[in-house]
PDB file as gemmi writes it, atoms N, CA and C in Angstrom:
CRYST1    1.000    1.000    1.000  90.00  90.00  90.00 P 1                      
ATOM      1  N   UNK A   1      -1.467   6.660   9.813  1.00  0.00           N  
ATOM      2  CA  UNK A   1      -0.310   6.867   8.972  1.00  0.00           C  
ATOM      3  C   UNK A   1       0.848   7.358   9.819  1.00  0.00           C  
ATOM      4  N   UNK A   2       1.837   7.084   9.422  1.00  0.00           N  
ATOM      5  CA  UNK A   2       3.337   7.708   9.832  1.00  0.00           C  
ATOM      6  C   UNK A   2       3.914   8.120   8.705  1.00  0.00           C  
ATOM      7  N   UNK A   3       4.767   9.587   9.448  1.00  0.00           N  
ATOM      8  CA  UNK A   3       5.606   9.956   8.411  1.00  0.00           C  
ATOM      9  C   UNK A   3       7.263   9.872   8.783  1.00  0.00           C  
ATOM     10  N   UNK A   4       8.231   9.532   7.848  1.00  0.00           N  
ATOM     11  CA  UNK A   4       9.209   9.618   8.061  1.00  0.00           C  
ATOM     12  C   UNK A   4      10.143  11.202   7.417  1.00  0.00           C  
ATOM     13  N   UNK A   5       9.551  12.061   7.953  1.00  0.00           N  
ATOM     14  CA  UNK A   5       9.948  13.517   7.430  1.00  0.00           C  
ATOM     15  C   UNK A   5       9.723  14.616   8.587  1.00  0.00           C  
ATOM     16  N   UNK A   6      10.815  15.458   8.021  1.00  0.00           N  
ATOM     17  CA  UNK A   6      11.037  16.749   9.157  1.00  0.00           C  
ATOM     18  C   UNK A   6       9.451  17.066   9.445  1.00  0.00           C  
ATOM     19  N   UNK A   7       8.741  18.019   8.119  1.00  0.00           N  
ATOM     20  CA  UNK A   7       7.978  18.205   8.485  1.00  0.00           C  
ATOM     21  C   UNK A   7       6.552  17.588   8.130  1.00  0.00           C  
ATOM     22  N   UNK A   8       6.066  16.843   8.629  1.00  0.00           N  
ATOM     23  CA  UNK A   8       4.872  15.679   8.519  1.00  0.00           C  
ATOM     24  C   UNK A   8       3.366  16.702   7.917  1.00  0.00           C  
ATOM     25  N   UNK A   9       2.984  16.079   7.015  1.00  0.00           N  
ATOM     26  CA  UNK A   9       1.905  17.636   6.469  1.00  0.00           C  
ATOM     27  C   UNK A   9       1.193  17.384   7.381  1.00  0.00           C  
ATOM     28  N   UNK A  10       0.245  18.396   6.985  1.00  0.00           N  
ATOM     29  CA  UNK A  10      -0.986  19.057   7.764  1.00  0.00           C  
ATOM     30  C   UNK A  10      -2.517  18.655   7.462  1.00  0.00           C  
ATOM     31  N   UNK A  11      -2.727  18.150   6.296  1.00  0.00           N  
ATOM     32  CA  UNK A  11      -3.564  17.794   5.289  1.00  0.00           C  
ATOM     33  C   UNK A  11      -4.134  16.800   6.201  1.00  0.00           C  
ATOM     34  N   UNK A  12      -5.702  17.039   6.685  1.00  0.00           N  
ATOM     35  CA  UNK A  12      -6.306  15.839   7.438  1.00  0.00           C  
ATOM     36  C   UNK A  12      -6.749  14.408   6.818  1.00  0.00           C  
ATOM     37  N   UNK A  13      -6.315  13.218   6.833  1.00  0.00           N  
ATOM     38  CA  UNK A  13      -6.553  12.315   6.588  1.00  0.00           C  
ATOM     39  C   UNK A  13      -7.377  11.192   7.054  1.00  0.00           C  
ATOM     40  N   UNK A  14      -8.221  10.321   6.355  1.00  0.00           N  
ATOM     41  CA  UNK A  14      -9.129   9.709   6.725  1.00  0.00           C  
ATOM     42  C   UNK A  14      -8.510   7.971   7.426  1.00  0.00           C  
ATOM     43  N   UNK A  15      -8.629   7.331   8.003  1.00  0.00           N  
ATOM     44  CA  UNK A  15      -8.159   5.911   8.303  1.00  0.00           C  
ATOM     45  C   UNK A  15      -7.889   5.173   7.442  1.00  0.00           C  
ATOM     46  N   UNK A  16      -6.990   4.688   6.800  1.00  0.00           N  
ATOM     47  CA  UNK A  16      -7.036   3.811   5.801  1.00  0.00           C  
ATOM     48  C   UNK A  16      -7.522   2.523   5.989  1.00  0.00           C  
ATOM     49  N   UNK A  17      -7.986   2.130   5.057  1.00  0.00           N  
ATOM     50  CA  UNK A  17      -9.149   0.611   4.680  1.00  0.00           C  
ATOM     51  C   UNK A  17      -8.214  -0.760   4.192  1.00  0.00           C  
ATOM     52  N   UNK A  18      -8.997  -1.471   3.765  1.00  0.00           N  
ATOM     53  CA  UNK A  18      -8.471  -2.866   3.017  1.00  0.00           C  
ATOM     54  C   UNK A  18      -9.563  -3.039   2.354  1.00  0.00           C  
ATOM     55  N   UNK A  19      -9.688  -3.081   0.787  1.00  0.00           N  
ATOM     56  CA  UNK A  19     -10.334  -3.947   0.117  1.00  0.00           C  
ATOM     57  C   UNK A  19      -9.988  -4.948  -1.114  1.00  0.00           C  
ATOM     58  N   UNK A  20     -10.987  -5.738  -1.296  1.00  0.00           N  
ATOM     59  CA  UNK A  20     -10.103  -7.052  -1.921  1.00  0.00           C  
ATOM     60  C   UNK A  20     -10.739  -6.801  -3.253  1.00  0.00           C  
ATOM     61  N   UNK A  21      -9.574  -7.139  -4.449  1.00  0.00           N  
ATOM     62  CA  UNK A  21     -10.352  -6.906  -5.782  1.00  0.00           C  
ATOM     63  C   UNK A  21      -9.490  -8.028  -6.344  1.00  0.00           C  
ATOM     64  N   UNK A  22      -9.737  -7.718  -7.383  1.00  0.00           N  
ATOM     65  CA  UNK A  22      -9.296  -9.625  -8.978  1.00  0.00           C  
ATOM     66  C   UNK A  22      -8.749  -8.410 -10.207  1.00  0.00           C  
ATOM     67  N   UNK A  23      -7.429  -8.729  -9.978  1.00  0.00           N  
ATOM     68  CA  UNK A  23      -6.601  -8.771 -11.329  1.00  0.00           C  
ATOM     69  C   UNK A  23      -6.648  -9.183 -12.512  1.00  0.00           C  
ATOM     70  N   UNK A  24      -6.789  -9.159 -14.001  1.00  0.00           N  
ATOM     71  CA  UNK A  24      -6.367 -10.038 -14.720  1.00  0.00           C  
ATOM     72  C   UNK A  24      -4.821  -9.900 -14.873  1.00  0.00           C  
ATOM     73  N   UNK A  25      -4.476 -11.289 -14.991  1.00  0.00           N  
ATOM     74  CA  UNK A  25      -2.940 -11.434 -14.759  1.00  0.00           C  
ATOM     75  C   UNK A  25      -2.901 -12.488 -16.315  1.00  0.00           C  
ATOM     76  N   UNK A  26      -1.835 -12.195 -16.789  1.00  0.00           N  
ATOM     77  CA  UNK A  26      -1.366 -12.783 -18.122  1.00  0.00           C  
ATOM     78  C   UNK A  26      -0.208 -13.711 -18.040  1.00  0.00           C  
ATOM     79  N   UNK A  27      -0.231 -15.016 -18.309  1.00  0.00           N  
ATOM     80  CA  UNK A  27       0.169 -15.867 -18.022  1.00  0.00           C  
ATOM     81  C   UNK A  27       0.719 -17.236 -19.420  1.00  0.00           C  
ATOM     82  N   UNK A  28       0.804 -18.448 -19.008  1.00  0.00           N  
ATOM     83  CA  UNK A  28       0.373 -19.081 -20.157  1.00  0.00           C  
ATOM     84  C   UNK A  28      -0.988 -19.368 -20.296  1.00  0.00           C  
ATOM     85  N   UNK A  29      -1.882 -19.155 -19.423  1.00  0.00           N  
ATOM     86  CA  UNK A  29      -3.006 -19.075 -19.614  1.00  0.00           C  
ATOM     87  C   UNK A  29      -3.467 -17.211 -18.383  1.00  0.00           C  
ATOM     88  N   UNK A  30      -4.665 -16.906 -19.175  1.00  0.00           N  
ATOM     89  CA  UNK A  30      -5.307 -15.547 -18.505  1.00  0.00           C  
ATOM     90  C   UNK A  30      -5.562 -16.472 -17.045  1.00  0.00           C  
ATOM     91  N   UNK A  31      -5.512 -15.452 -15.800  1.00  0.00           N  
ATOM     92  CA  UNK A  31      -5.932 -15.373 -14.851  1.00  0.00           C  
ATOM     93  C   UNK A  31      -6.532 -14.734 -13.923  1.00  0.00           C  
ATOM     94  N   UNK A  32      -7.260 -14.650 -12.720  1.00  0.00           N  
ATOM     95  CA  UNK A  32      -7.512 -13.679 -12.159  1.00  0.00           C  
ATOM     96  C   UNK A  32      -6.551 -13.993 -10.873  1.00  0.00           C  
ATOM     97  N   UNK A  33      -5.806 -12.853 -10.249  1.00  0.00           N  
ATOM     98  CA  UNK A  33      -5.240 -12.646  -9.375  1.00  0.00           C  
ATOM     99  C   UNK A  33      -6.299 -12.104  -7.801  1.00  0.00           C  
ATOM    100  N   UNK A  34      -5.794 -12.635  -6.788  1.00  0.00           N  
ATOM    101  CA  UNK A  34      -6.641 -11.804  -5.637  1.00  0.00           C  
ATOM    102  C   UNK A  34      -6.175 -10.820  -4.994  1.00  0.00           C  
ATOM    103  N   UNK A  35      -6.189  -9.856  -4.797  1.00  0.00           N  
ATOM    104  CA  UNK A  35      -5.384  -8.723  -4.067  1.00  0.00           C  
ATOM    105  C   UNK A  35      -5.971  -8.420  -3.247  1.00  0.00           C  
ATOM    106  N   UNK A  36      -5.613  -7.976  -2.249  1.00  0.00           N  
ATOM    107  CA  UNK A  36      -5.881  -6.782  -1.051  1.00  0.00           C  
ATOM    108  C   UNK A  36      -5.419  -5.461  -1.213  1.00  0.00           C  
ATOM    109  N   UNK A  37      -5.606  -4.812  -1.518  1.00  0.00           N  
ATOM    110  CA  UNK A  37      -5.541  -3.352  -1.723  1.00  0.00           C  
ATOM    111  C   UNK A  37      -5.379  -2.111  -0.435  1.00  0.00           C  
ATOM    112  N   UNK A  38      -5.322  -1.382  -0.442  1.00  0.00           N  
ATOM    113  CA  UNK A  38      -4.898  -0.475   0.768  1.00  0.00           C  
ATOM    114  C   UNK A  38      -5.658   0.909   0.172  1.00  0.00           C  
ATOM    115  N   UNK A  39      -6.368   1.039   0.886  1.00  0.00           N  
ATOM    116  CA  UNK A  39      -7.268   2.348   0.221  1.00  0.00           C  
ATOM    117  C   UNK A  39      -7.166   3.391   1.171  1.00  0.00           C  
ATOM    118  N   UNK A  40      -6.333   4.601   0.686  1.00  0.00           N  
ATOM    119  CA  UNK A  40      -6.192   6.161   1.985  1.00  0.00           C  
ATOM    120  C   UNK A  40      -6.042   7.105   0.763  1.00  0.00           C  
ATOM    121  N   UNK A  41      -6.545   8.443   1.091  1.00  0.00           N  
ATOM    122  CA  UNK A  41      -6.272   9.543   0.848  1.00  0.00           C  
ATOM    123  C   UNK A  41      -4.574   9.888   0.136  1.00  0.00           C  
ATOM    124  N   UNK A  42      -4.245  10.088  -0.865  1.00  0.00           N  
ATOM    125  CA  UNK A  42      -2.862  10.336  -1.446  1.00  0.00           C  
ATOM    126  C   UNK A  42      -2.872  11.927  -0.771  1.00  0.00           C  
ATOM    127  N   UNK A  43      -1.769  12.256  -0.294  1.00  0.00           N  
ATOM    128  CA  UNK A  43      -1.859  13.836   0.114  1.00  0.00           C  
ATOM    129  C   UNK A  43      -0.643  14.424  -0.775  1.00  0.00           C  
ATOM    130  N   UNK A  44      -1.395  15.635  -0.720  1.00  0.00           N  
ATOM    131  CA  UNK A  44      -0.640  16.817  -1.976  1.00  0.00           C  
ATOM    132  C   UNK A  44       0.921  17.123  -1.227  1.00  0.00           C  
ATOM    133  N   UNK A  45       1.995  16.964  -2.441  1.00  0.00           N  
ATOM    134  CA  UNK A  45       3.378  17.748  -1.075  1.00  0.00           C  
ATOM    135  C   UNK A  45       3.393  19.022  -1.008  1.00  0.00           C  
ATOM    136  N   UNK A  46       3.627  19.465  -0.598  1.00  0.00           N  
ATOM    137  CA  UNK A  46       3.621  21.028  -0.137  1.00  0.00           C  
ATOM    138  C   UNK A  46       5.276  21.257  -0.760  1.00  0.00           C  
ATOM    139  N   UNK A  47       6.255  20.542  -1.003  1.00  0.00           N  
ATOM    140  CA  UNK A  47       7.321  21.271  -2.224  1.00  0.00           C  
ATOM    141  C   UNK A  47       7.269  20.662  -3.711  1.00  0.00           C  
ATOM    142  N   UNK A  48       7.283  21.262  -4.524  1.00  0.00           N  
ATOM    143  CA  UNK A  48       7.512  21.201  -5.878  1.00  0.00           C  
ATOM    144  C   UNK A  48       8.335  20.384  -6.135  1.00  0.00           C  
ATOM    145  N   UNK A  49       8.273  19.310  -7.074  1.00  0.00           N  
ATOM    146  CA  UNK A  49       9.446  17.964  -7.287  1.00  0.00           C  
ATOM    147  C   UNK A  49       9.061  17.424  -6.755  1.00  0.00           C  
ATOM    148  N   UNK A  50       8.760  17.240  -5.048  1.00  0.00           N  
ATOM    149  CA  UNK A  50       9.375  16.504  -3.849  1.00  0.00           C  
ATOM    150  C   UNK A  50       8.365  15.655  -4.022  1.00  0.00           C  
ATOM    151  N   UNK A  51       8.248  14.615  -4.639  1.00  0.00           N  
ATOM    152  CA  UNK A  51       6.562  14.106  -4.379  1.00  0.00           C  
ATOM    153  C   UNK A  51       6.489  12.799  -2.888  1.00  0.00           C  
ATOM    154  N   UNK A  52       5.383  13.123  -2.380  1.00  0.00           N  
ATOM    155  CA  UNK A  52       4.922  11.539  -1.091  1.00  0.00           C  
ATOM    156  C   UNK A  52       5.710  10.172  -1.788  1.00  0.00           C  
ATOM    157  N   UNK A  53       6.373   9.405  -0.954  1.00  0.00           N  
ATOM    158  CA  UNK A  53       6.329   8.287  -1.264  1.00  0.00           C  
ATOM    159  C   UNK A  53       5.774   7.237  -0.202  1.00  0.00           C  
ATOM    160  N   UNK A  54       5.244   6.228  -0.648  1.00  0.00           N  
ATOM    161  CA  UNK A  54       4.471   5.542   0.282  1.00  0.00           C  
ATOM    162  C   UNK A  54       4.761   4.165   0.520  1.00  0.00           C  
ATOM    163  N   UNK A  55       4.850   3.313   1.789  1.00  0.00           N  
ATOM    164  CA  UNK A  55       4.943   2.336   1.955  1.00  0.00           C  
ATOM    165  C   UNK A  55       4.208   1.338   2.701  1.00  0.00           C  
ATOM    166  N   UNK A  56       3.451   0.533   2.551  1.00  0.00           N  
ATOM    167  CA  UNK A  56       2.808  -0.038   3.187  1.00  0.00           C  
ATOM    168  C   UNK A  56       3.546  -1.600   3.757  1.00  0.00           C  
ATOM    169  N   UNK A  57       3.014  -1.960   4.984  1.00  0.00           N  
ATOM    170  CA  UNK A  57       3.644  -2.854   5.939  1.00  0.00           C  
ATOM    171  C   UNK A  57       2.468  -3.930   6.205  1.00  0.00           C  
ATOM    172  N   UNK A  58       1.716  -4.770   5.735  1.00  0.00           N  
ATOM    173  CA  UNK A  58       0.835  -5.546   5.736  1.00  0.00           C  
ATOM    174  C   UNK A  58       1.040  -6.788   6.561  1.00  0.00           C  
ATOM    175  N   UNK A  59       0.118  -7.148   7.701  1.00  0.00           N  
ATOM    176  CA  UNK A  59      -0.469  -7.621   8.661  1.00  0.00           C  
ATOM    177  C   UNK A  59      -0.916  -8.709   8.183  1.00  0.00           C  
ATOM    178  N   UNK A  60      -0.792  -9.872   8.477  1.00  0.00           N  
ATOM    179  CA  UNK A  60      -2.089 -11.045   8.524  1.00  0.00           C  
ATOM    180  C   UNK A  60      -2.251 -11.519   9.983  1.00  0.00           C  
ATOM    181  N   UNK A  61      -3.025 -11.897  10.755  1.00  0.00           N  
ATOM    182  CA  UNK A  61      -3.514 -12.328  11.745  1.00  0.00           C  
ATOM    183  C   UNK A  61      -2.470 -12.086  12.959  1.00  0.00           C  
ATOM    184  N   UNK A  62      -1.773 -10.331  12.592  1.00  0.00           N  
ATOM    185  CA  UNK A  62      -0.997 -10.050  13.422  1.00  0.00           C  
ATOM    186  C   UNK A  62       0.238  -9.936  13.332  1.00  0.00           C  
ATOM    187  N   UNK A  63       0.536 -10.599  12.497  1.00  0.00           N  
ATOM    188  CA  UNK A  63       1.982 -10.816  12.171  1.00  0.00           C  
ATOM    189  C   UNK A  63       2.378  -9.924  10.755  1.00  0.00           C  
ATOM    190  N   UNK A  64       3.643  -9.447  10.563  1.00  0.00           N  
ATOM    191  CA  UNK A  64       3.977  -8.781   9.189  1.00  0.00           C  
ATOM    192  C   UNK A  64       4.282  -9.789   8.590  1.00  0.00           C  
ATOM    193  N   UNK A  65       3.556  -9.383   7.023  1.00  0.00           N  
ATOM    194  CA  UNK A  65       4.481 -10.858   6.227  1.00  0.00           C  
ATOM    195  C   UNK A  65       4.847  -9.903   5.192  1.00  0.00           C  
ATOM    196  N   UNK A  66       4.524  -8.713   4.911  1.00  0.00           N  
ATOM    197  CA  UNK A  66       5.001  -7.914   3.697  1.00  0.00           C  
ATOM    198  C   UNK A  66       5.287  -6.701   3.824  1.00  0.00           C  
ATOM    199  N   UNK A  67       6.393  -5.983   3.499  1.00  0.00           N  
ATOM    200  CA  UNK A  67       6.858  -4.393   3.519  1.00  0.00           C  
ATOM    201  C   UNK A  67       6.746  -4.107   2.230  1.00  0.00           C  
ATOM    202  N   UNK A  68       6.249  -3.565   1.544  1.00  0.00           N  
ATOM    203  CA  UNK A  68       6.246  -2.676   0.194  1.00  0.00           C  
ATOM    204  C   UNK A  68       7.265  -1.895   0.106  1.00  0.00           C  
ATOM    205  N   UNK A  69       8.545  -1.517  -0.627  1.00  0.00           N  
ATOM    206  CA  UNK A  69       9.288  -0.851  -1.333  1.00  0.00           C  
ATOM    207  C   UNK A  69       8.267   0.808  -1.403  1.00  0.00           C  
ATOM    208  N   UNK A  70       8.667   1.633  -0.866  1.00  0.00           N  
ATOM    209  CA  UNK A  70       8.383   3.095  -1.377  1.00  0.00           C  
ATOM    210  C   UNK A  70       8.160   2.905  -2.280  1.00  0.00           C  
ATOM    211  N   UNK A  71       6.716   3.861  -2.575  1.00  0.00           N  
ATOM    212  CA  UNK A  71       6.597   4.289  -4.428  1.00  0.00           C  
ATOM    213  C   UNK A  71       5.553   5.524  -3.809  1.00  0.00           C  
ATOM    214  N   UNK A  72       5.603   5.868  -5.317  1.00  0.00           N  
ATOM    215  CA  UNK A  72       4.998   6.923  -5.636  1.00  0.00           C  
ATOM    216  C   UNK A  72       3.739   6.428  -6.232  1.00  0.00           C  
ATOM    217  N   UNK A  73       2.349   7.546  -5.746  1.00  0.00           N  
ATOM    218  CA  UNK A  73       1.276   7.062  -5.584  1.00  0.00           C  
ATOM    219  C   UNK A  73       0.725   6.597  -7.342  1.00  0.00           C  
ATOM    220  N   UNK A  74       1.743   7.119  -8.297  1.00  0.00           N  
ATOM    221  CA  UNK A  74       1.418   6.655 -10.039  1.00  0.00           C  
ATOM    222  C   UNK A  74       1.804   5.076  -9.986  1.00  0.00           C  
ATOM    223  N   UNK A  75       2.332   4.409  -9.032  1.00  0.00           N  
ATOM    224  CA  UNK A  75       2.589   3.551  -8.634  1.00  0.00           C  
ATOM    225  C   UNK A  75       1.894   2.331  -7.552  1.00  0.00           C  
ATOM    226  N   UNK A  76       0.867   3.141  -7.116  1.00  0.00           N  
ATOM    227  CA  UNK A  76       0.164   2.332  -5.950  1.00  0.00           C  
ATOM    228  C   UNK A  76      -0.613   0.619  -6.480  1.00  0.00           C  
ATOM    229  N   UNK A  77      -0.426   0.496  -7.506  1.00  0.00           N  
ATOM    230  CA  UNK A  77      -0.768  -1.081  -7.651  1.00  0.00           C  
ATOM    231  C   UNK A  77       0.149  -1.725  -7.072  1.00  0.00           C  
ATOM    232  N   UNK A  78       1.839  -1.756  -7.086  1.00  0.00           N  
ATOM    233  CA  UNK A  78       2.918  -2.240  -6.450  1.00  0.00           C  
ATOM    234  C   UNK A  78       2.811  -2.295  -5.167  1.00  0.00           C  
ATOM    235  N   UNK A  79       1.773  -1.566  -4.131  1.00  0.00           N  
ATOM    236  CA  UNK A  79       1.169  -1.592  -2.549  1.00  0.00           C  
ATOM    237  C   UNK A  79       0.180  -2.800  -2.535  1.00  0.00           C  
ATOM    238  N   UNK A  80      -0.177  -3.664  -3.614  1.00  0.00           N  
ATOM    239  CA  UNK A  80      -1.167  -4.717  -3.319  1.00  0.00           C  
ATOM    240  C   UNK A  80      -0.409  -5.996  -2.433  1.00  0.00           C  
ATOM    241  N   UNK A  81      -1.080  -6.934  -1.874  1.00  0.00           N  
ATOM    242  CA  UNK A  81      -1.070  -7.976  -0.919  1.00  0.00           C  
ATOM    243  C   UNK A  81      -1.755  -9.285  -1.735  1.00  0.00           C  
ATOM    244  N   UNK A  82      -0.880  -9.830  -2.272  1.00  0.00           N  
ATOM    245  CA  UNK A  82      -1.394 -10.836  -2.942  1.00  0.00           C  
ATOM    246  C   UNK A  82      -0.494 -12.486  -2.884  1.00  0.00           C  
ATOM    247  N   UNK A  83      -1.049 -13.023  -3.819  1.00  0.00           N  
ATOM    248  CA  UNK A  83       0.000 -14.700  -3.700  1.00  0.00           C  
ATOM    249  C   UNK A  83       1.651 -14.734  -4.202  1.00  0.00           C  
ATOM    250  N   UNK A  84       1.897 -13.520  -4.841  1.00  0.00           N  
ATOM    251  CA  UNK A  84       2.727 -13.242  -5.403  1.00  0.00           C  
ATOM    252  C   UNK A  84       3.483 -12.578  -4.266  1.00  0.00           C  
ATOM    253  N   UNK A  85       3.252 -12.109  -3.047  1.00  0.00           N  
ATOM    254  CA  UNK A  85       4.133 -11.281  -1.858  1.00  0.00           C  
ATOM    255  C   UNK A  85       4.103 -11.569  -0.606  1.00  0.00           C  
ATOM    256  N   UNK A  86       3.060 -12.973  -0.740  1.00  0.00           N  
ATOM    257  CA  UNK A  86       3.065 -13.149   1.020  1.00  0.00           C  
ATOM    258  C   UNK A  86       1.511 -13.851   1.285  1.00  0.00           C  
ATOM    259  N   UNK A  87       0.667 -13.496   0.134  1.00  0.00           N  
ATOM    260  CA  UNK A  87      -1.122 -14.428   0.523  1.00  0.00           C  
ATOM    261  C   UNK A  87      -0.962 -15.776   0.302  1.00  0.00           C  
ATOM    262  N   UNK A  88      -1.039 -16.544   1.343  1.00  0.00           N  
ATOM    263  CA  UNK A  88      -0.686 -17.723   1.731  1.00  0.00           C  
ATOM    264  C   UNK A  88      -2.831 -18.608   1.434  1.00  0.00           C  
ATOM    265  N   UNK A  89      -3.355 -17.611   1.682  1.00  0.00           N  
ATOM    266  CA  UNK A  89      -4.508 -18.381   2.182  1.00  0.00           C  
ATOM    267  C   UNK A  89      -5.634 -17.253   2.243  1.00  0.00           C  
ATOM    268  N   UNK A  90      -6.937 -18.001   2.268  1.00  0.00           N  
ATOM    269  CA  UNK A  90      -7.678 -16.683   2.582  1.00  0.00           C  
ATOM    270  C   UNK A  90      -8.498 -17.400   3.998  1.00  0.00           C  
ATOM    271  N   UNK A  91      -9.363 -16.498   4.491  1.00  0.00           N  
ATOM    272  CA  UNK A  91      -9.892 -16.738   5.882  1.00  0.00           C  
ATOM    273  C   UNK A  91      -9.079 -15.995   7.189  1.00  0.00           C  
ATOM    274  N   UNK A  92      -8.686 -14.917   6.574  1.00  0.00           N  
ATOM    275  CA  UNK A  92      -7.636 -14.594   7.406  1.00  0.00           C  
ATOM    276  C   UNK A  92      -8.473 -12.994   8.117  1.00  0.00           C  
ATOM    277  N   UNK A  93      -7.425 -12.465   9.020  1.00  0.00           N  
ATOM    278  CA  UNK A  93      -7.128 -11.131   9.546  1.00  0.00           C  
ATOM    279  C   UNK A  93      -6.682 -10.232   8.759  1.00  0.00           C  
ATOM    280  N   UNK A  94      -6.633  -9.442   7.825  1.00  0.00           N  
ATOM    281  CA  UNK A  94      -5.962  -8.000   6.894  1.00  0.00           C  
ATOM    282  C   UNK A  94      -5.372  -7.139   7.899  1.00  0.00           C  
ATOM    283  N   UNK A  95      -4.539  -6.492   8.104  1.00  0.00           N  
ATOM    284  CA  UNK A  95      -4.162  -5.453   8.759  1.00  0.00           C  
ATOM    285  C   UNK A  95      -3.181  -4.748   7.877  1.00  0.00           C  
ATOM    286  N   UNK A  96      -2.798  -2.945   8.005  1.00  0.00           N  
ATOM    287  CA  UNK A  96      -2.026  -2.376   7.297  1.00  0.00           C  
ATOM    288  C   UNK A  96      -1.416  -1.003   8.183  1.00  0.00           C  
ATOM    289  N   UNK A  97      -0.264  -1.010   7.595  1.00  0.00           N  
ATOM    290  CA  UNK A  97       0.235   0.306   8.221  1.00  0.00           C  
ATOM    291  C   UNK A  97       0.645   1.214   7.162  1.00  0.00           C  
ATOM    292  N   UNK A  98       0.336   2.313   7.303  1.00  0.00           N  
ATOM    293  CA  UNK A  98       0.449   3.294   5.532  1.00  0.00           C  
ATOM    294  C   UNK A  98       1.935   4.694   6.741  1.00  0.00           C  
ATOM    295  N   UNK A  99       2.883   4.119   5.627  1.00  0.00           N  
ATOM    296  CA  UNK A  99       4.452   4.945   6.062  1.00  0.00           C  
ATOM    297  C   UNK A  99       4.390   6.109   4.720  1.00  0.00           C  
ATOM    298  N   UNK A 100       4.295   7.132   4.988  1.00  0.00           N  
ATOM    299  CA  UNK A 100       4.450   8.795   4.166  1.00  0.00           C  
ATOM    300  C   UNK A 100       5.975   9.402   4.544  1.00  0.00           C  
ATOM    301  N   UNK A 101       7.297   9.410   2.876  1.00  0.00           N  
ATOM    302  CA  UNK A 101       7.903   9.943   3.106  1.00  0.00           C  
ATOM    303  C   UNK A 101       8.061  10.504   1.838  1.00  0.00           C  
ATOM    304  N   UNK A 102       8.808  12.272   2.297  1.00  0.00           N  
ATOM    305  CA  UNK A 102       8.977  12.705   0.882  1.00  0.00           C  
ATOM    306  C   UNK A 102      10.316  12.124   0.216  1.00  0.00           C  
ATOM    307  N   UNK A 103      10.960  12.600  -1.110  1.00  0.00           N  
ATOM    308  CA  UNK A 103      11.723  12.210  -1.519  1.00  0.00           C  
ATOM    309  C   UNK A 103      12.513  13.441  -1.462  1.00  0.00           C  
ATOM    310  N   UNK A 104      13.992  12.712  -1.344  1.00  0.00           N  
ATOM    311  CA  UNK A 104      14.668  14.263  -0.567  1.00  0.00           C  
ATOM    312  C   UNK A 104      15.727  14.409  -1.831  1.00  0.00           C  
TER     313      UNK A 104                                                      
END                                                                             
């Protein structure tokens, strides 16, 4: 993880993962969607109000094809990797970079 803040917490964190799950997505007909997901530890802020916002930067076979918009972790479905942001294909490489900033 990286943080973009004065002071970067303290709170030890585990490596973040990739796993792939199925949406139902509503359509003119029901569907299932494929996602890649980004699975890490949400960490507590240490000021009141100020809550983490998070951004993830997603990798395929090396290359970035997606930056996620900051959100807040009541928000972390909007961090998925799917056909809708950049999944072109499957058979691929996953890679992720998890960006921690507070809101000032």
């Amino acid at each position: 993880m990286s943080y973009k803040i004065d002071n970067p917490p303290t709170q030890k964190v585990s490596k973040p993962n990739v796993e792939h799950i199925f949406t139902d997505e509503e359509g003119f007909v029901r569907y299932q969607l494929s996602n890649f997901k980004c699975v890490f530890p949400f960490l507590n802020s240490p000021v009141q109000g100020k809550p983490f916002l998070y951004q993830i930067y997603w990798y395929i076979n090396g290359d970035v094809v997606y930056v996620t918009e900051p959100v807040k972790k009541e928000d972390a479905t909007q961090l998925y990797l799917n056909e809708k942001n950049g999944l072109t294909k499957m058979g691929i490489r996953v890679c992720i970079f998890v960006v921690v900033e507070m809101i000032e």
